[in-house]
C-alpha positions as CSV (number, residue, x, y, z in Angstrom):
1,X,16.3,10.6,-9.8
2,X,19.9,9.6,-8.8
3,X,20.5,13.0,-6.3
4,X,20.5,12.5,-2.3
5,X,20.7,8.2,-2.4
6,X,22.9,7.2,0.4
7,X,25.1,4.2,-0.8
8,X,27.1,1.8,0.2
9,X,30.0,-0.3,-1.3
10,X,31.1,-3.0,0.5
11,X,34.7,-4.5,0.2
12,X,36.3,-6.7,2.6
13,X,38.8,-8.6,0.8
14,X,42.6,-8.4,0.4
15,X,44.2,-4.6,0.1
16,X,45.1,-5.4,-3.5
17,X,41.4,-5.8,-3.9
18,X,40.1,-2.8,-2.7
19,X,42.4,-1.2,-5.1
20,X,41.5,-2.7,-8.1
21,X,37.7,-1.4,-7.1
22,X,38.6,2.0,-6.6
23,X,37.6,2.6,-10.4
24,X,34.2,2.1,-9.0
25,X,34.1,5.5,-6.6
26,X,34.3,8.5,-9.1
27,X,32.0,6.2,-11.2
28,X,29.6,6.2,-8.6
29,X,30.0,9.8,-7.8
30,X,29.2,10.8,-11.8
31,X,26.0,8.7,-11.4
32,X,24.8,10.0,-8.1
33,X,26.5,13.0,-7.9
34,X,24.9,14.9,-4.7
35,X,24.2,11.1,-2.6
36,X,26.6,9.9,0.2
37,X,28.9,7.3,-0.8
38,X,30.0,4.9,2.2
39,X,32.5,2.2,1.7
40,X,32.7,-1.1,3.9
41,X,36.1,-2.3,4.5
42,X,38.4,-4.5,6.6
43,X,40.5,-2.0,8.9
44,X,44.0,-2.9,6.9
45,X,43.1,-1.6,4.2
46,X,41.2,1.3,5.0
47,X,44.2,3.5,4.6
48,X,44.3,3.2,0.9
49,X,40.7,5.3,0.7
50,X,42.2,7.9,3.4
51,X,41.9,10.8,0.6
52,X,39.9,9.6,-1.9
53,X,37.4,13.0,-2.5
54,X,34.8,10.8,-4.2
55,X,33.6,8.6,-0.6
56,X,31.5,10.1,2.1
57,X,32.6,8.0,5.2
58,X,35.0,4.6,5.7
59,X,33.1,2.0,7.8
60,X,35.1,-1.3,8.8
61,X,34.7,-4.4,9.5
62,X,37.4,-6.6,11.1
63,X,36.8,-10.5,10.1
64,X,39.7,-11.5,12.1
65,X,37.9,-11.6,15.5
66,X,37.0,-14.6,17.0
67,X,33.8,-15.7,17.2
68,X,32.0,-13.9,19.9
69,X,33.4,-10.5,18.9
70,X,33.2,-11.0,15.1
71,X,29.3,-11.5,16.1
72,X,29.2,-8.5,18.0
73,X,30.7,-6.7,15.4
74,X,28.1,-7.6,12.9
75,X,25.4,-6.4,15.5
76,X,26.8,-3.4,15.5
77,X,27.2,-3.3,11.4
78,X,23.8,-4.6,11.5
79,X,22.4,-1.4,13.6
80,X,24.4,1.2,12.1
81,X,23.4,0.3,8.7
82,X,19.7,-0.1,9.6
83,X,19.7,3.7,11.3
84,X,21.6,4.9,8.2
85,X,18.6,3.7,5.7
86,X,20.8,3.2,2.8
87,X,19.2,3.2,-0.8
88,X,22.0,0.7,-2.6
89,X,24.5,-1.3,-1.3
90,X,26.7,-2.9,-3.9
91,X,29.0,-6.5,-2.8
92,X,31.7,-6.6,-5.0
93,X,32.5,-10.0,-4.2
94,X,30.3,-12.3,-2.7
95,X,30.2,-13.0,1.0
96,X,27.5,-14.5,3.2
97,X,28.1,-12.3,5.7
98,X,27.5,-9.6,3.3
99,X,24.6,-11.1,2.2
100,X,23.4,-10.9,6.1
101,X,24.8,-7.5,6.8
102,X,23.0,-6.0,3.6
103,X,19.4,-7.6,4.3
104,X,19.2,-7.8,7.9
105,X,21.2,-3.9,7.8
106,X,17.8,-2.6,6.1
107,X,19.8,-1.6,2.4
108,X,16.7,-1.3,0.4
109,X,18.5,-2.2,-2.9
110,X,21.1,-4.9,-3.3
111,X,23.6,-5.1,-5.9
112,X,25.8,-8.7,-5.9
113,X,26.8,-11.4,-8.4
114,X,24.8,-14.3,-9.3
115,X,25.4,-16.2,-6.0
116,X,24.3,-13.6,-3.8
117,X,21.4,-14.5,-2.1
118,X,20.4,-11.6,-0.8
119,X,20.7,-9.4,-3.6
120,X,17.7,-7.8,-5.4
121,X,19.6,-7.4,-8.3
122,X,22.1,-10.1,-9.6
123,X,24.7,-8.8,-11.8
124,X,26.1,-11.4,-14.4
125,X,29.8,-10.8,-14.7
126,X,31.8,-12.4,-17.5
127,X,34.6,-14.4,-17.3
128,X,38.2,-13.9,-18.3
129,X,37.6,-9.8,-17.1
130,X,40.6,-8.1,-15.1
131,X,39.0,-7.4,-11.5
132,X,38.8,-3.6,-12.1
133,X,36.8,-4.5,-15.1
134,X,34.3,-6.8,-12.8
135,X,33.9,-4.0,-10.6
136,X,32.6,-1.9,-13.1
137,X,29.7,-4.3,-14.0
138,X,28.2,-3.7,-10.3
139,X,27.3,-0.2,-12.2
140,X,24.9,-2.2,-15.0
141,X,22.1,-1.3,-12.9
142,X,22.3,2.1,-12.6
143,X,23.7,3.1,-16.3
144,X,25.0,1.9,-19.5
145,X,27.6,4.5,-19.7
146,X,31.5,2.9,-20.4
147,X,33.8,4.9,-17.4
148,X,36.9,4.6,-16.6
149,X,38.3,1.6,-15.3
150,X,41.5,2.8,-14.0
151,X,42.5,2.3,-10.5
152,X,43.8,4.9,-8.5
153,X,45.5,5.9,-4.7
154,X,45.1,9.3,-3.6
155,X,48.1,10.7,-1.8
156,X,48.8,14.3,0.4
157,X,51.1,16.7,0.6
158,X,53.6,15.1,3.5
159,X,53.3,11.5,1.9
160,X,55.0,12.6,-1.7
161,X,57.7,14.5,0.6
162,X,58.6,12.1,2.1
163,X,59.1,9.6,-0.8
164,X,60.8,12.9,-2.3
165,X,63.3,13.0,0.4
166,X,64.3,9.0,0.5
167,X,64.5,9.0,-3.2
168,X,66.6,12.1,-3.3
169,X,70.0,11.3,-2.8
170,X,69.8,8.8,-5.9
171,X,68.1,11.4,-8.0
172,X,70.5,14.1,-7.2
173,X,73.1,11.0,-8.3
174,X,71.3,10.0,-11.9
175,X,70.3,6.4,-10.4
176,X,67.5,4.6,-11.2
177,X,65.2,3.7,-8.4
178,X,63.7,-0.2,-7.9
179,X,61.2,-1.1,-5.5
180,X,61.3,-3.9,-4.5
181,X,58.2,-5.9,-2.2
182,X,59.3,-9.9,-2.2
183,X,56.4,-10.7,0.7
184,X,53.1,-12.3,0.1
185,X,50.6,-13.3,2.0
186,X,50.7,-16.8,0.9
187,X,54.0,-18.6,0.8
188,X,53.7,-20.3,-2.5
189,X,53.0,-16.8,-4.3
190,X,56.7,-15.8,-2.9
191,X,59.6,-15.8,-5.2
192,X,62.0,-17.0,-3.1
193,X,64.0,-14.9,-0.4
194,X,67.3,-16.1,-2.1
195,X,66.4,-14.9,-5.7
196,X,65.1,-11.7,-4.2
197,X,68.5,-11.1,-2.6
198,X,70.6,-12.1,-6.4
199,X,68.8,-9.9,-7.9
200,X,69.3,-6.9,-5.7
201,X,72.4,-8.2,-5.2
202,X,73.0,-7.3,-8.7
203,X,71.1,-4.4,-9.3
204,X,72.9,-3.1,-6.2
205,X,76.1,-3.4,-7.8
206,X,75.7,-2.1,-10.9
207,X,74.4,1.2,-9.6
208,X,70.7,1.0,-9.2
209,X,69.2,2.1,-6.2
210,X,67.3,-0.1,-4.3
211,X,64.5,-0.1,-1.8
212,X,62.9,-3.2,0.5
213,X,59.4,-2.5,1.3
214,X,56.5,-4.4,2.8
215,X,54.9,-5.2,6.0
216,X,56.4,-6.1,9.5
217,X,55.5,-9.3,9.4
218,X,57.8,-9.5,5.9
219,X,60.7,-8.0,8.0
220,X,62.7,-11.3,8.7
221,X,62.9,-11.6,4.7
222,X,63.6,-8.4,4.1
223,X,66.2,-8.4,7.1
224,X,67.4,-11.7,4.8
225,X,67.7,-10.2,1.7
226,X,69.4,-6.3,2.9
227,X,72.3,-8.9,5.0
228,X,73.2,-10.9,1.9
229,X,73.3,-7.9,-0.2
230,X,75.9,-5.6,1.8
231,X,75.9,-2.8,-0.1
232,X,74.9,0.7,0.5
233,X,72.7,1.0,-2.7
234,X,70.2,-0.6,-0.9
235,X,68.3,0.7,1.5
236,X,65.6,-1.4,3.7
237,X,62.4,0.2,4.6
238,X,60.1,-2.7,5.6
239,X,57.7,-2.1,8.3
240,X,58.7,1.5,8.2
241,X,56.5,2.7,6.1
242,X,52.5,2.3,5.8
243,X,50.6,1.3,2.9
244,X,49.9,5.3,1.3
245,X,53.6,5.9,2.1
246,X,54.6,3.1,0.4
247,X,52.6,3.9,-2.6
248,X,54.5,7.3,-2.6
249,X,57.8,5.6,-3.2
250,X,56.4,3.1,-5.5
251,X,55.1,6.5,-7.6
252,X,58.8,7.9,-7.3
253,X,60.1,5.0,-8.2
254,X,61.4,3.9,-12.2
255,X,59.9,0.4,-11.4
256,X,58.2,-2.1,-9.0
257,X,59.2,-5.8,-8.5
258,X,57.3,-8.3,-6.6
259,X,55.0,-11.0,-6.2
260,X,51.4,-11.6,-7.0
261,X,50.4,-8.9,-4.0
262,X,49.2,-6.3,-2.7
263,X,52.2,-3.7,-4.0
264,X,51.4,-4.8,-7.3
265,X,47.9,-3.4,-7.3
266,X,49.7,0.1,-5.8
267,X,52.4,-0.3,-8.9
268,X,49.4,0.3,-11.0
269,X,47.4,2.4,-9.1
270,X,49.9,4.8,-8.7
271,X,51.2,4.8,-13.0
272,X,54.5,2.8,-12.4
273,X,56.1,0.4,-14.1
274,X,55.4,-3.4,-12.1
275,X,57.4,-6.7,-13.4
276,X,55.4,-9.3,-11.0
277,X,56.8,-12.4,-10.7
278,X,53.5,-15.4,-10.9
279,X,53.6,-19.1,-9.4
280,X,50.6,-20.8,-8.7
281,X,48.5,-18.1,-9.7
282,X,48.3,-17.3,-13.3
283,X,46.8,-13.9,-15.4
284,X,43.4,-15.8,-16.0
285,X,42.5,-14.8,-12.3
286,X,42.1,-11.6,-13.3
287,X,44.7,-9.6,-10.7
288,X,47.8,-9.4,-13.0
289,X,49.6,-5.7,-13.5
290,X,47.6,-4.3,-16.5
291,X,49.2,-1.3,-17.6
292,X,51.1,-1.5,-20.7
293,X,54.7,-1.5,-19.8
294,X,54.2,-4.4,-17.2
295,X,55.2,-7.6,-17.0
296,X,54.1,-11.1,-15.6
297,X,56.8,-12.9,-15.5
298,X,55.9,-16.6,-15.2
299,X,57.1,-20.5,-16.7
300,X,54.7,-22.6,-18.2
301,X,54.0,-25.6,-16.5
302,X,51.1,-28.1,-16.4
303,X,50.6,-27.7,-12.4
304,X,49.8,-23.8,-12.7
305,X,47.2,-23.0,-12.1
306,X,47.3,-25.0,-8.8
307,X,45.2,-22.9,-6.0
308,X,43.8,-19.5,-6.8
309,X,45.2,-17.7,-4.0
310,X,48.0,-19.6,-3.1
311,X,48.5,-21.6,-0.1
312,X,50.8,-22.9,2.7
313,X,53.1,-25.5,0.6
314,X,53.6,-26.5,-3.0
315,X,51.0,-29.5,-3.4
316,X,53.6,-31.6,-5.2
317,X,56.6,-30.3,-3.0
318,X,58.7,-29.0,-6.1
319,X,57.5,-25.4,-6.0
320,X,58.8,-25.3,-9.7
321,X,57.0,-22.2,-10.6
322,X,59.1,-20.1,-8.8
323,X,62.2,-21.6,-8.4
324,X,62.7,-22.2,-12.4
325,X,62.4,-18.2,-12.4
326,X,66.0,-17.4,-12.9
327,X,67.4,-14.1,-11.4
328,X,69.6,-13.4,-13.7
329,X,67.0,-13.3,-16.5
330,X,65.0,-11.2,-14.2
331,X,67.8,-8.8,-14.3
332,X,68.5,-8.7,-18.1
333,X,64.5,-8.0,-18.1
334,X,65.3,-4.7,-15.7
335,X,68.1,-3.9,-17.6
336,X,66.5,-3.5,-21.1
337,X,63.4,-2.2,-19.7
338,X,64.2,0.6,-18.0
């Protein structure tokens, strides 16, 4: 019988990863309709789940700590998860620590891939699958049944007026609206500040309305980029905004530029348009915008791919697979897209 399980899904990577499991949670929820659905997350991301109807509680975990907390914090994990008795608990990417958490935490069922060692039931997942799509083969064990594999961000009331009220002005005035997020959180994944700021530059000045988002840490390129521009048709909202808020204006928005991040994932979570702009990593890896209109824009080049997140330097110092990306043919892309 699949009524009153209590289940947890645990998911501790990157933002942009949470959101391409969300697929997962109404899934879930058709499957064991009347159970409790906990999700385990790191506390950054947590926001994106703030309304999602189909989870029961957000639990987190914060990885970041240093040694001595971070094991006090799996003591705790440890002893919540053990009073809590859950049925299932489902790793949707493999972690030792997750591994520990799970067995040790009491989780009578186990769901991982084939390296986790823990798991009572090993899930084979084929290669060459968009992450959204590996997600959904955590469900094997349970049913057979095709679901959706669309992602999704829940958003309220006061979160879609607010976008509403930034994007107003250029509504009321016929413009079209680009976001724009040109952070990362690995320098090589980042198209250059420089390129960023040509191309709004130019979309700037032919009319398009223009917004900066991403984090506060992104602010000195942002800061960068809204100072070389000059020109009231852009509008810099980094570190004002959190991550829901910014997937409101992403939703208002005609289209989304950026890197191989986390705003792509909200692009498509939220039904807009994303032109990402790829380096090292490359559409094989399984996190490129999937949506039909979207486009990975990219060169060819034997070094790609060259790390599979991206790292601190180019490791032959050329960084060729971003700086051969030409603004000016990311702009002709905008313009006959849109």
């Amino acid at each position: 019988m699949n009524k009153n399980k209590k289940i947890l899904v645990v998911q501790t990577a990157f933002i942009g990863d949470l959101v391409m499991s969300t697929p997962i949670f109404p899934a879930l929820r058709k499957i064991f309709p009347d159970s409790q659905i906990d999700v385990l997350v790191i506390p950054s991301s947590a926001i994106i789940l703030k309304h999602n109807p189909y989870i029961s509680n957000i639990l987190t975990f914060d990885k970041k700590k240093n040694i001595f907390r971070k094991i006090s914090e799996i003591i705790r994990l440890i002893s919540h998860l053990y009073k809590n008795k859950y049925d299932i608990g489902i790793a949707l990417q493999y972690s030792l620590t997750t591994a520990f958490l799970m067995l040790f935490g009491g989780v009578k069922k186990r769901i991982g891939n084939s390296h986790f060692w823990s798991a009572t039931n090993r899930v084979a997942v084929p290669k060459g699958l968009h992450i959204r799509q590996r997600t959904m083969q955590y469900l094997k064990p349970f049913s057979e049944e095709e679901y959706s594999d669309e992602t999704e961000i829940f958003l309220d009331k006061v979160e879609i007026e607010l976008a509403e009220h930034i994007t107003s002005t250029a509504r009321s005035n016929n413009q079209k609206i680009i976001v724009i997020a040109p952070g990362s959180v690995r320098f090589t994944k980042m198209w250059s500040a420089s390129k960023f700021e040509k191309l709004a530059k130019k979309l700037a000045e032919n009319s398009y309305k223009v917004f900066l988002i991403g984090s506060k840490a992104e602010s000195s390129i942002c800061d960068k980029i809204t100072n070389g521009v000059n020109n009231n048709n852009l509008v810099n909202l980094c570190g004002k905004l959190n991550l829901l808020e910014s997937a409101a204006l992403i939703k208002m928005s005609d289209l989304l530029v950026c890197n191989d991040s986390a705003p792509l994932h909200l692009g498509n979570a939220v039904k807009t348009r994303v032109f990402a702009i790829f380096g090292p990593t490359v559409k094989q890896f399984g996190c490129y915008p999937y949506r039909p209109d979207d486009k990975l824009i990219e060169v060819d080049l034997d070094c790609r791919p060259c790390s599979h997140s991206g790292g601190k330097r180019c490791p032959l110092g050329h960084h060729n697979c971003m700086n051969l990306i030409n603004e000016d043919y990311v702009f002709d892309l905008i313009v006959n897209s849109i």
